[in-house]
DRENMIVO-199359 format. One line per 8 residues: number of its first residue (from 1); for each residue x, z negated, y negated of C-alpha. Coordinates in pm, whole numbers, plus 50000, padded with zeros to 5 digits. Layout:
BEGIN
NUM = X/Z/Y; ...
! end
This chain:
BEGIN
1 = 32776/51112/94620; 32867/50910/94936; 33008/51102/95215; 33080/51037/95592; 33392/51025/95760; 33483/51228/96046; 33431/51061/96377; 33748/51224/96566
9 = 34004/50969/96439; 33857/50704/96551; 33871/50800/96895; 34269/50630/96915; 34249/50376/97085; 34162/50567/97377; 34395/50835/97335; 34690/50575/97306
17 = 34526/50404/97637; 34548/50728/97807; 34912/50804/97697; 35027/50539/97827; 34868/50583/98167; 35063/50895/98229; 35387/50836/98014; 35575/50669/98306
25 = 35628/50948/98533; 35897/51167/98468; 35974/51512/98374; 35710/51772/98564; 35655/52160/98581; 35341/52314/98386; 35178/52338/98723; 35209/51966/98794
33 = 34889/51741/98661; 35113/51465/98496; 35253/51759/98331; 34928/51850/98217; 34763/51526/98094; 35075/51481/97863; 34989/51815/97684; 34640/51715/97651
41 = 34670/51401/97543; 34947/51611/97273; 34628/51844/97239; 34440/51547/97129; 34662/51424/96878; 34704/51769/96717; 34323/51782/96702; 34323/52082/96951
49 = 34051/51936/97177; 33953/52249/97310; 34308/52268/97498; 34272/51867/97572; 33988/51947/97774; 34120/52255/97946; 34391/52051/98017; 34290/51761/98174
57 = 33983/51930/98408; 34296/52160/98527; 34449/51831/98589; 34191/51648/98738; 34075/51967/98985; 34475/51947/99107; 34389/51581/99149; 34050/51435/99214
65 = 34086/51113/99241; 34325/51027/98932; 34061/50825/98721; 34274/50851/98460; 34222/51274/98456; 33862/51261/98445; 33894/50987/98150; 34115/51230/97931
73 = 33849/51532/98020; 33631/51287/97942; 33736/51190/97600; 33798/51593/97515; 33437/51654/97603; 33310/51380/97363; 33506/51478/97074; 33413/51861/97130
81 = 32996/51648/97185; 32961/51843/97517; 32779/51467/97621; 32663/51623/97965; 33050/51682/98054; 33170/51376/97862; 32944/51154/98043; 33004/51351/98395
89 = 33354/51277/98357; 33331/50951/98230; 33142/50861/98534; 33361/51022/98719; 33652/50772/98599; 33458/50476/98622; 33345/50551/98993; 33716/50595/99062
97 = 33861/50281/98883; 33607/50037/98761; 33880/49951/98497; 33769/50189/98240; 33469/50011/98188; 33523/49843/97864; 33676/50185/97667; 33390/50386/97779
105 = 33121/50106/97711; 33337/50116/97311; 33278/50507/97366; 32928/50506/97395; 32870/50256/97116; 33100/50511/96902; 32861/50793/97025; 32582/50597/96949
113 = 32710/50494/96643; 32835/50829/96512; 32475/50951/96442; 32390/50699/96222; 32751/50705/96060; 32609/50820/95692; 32379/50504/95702; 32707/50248/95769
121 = 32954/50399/95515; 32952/50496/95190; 33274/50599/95049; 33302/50705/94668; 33520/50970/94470; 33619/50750/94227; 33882/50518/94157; 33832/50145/94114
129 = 33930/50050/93857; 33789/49677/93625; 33531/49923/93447; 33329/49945/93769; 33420/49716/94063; 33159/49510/93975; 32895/49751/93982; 33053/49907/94326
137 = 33046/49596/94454; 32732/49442/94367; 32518/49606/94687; 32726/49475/94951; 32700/49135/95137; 33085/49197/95240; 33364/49353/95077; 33648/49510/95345
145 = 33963/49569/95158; 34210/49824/95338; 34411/49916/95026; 34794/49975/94991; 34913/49808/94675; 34909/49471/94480; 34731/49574/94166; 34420/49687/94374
153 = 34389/49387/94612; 34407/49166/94266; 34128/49362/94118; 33938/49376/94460; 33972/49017/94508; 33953/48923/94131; 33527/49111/94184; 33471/48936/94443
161 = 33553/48566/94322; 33326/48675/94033; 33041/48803/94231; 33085/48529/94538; 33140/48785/94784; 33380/48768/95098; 33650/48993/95076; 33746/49048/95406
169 = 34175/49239/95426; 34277/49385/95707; 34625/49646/95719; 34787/49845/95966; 35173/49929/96030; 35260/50137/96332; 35160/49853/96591; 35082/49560/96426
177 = 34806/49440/96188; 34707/49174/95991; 34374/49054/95851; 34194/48793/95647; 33932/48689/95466; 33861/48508/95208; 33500/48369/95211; 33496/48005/95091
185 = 33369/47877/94775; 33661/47678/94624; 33857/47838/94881; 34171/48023/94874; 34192/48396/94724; 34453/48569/94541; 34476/48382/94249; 34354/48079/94345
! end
């Protein structure tokens, strides 16, 4: 049966944003608000929201008008779905620095989003394999590959010449990507 995936690791991209906001000052005392964004953006990535959150509203009480506090609180609240506090301090950030517009417009779509996750994704506990890609595949308009080795991409890309389906690739190292897809009738794939 088709499950959903949790919506916490997807939050990232923020996360990373917000490290990097606070990563340039240097070494602080527990007491000190820098101090205490790093450990709850550590919090965060340790999946201890609970301390994220305490965290950065400790930090952002010690200083008001760092937008970059009430974005972290912010991002703890949404991932813990306190939505009134999220979207307090979320305003709170954007009233401060207009700049956070665009990641908490991509938060809100997640929010959105994450309610109707079950209806985007199905994900199967079974492995592909040339006994039953077809039939896996056959529902879909679009075929997104993220696997790790050759003999699955071949069989991946081999179902969806057969069917006439884009397979759309896309992988991930550390910080870079790559993606592609293959979509053209006659066009390039795998084999061809």
């Amino acid at each position: 049966p088709p499950r959903t995936l949790p919506i916490r690791f997807l939050i990232a991209p923020a996360v990373l944003m917000l490290a990097a906001s606070v990563a340039a000052a240097g070494p602080r005392t527990e007491n000190d608000a820098i101090a205490l964004a790093r450990s709850g953006t550590a919090a965060i990535e340790k999946q201890r929201v609970g301390d994220a959150l305490d965290a950065f509203t400790r930090a952002s009480a010690m200083q008001p008008r760092d937008a970059s506090l009430c974005f972290g609180a912010g991002i703890a609240a949404f991932m813990l779905g306190q939505n009134d506090v999220a979207q307090a301090r979320f305003e709170c950030a954007l009233a401060l620095s207009p700049g956070y517009l665009q990641a908490a417009v991509w938060l809100g779509d997640l929010h959105y989003r994450a309610g109707r996750l079950h209806e985007a994704i199905e994900t199967y506990e079974t492995a592909l394999s040339s006994d039953n890609a077809l039939q896996l595949f056959e529902p879909y308009d679009v075929i997104l590959d993220g696997t790790d080795n050759f003999p699955t991409r071949y069989l991946v890309n081999d179902a969806c010449v057969i069917l006439g389906k884009p397979n759309a690739y896309g992988s991930i190292f550390r910080f870079e990507g790559q993606a592609s897809v293959f979509a053209t009738k006659d066009g390039p794939c795998y084999r061809c």
